[in-house]
C-alpha positions as a Markdown table, in Angstrom:
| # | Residue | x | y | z |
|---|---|---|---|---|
| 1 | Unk | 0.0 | 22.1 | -27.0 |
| 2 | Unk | -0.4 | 22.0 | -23.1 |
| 3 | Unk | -1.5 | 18.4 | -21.7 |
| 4 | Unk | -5.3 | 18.0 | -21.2 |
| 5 | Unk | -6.5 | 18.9 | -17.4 |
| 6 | Unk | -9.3 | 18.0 | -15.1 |
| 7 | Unk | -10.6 | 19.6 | -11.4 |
| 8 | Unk | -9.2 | 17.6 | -8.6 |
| 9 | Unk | -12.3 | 16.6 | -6.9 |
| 10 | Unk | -11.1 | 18.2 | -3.5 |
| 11 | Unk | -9.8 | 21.6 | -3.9 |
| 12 | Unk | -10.4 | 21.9 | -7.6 |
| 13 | Unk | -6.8 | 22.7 | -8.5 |
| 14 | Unk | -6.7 | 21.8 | -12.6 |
| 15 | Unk | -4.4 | 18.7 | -13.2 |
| 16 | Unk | -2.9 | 17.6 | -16.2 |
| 17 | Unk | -3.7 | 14.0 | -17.0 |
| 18 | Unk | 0.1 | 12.9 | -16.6 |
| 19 | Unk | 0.2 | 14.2 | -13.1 |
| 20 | Unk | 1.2 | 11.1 | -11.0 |
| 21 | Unk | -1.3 | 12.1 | -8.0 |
| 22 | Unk | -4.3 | 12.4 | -10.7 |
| 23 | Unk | -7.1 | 12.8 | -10.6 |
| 24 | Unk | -5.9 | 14.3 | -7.1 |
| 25 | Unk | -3.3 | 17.7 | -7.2 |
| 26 | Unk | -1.5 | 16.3 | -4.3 |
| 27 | Unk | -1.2 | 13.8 | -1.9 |
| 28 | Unk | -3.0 | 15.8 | 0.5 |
| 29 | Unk | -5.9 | 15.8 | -1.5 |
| 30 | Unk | -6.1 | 12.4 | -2.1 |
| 31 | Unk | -5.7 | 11.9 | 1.9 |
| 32 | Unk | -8.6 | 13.7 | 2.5 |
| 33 | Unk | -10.5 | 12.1 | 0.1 |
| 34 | Unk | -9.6 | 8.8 | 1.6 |
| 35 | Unk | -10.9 | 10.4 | 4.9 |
| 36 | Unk | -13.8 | 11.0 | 3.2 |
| 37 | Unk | -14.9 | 7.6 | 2.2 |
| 38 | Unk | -13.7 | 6.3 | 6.1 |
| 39 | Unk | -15.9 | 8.4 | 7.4 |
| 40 | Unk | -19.0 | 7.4 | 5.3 |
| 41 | Unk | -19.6 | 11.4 | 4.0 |
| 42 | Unk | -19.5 | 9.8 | 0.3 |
| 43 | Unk | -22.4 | 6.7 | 0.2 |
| 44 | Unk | -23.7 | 4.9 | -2.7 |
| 45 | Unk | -27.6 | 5.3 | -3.1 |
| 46 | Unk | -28.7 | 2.1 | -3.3 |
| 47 | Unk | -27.3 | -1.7 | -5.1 |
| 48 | Unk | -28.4 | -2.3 | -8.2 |
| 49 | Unk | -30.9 | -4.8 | -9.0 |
| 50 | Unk | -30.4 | -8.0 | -10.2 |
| 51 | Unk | -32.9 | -6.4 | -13.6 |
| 52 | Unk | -31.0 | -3.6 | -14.1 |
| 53 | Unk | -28.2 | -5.8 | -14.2 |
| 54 | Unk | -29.5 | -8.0 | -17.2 |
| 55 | Unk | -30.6 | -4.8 | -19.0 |
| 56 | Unk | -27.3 | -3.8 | -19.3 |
| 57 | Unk | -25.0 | -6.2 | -21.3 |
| 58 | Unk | -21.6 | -4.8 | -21.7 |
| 59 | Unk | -19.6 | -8.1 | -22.9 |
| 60 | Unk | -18.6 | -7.7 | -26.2 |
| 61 | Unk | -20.1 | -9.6 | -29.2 |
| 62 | Unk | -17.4 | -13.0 | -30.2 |
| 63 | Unk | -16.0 | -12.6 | -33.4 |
| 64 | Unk | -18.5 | -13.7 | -36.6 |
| 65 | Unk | -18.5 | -18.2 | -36.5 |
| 66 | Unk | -17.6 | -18.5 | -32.6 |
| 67 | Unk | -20.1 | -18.7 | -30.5 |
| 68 | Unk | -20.3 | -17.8 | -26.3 |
């Protein structure tokens, strides 16, 4: 059975998920993906608010007699 694979997010090349450069196919790809970020094409929209912050409670529950 051949090892899962994903689209490198550059050239979109399939990699297998044991690929050392993954999710990149090579270390070119990951270079220019590095570029990328340094020169601000890739941005994140906006911060989150502090409210959307407390709607969204991902710390697990303690275990049944322990309390936080």
């Amino acid at each position: 059975m051949p090892a899962p694979t994903i689209r490198c997010p550059i050239c979109g090349k399939e990699v297998a998920f044991d690929d050392p450069n993954m999710p990149f196919c090579s270390d070119r790809c990951r270079l220019l993906d590095l570029g990328n970020w340094a020169a601000e094409k890739y941005v994140i929209s906006a911060p989150a608010r502090s409210n959307e912050l407390e709607e969204r409670d991902d710390t697990p529950e303690p275990p049944e007699g322990r309390s936080r």
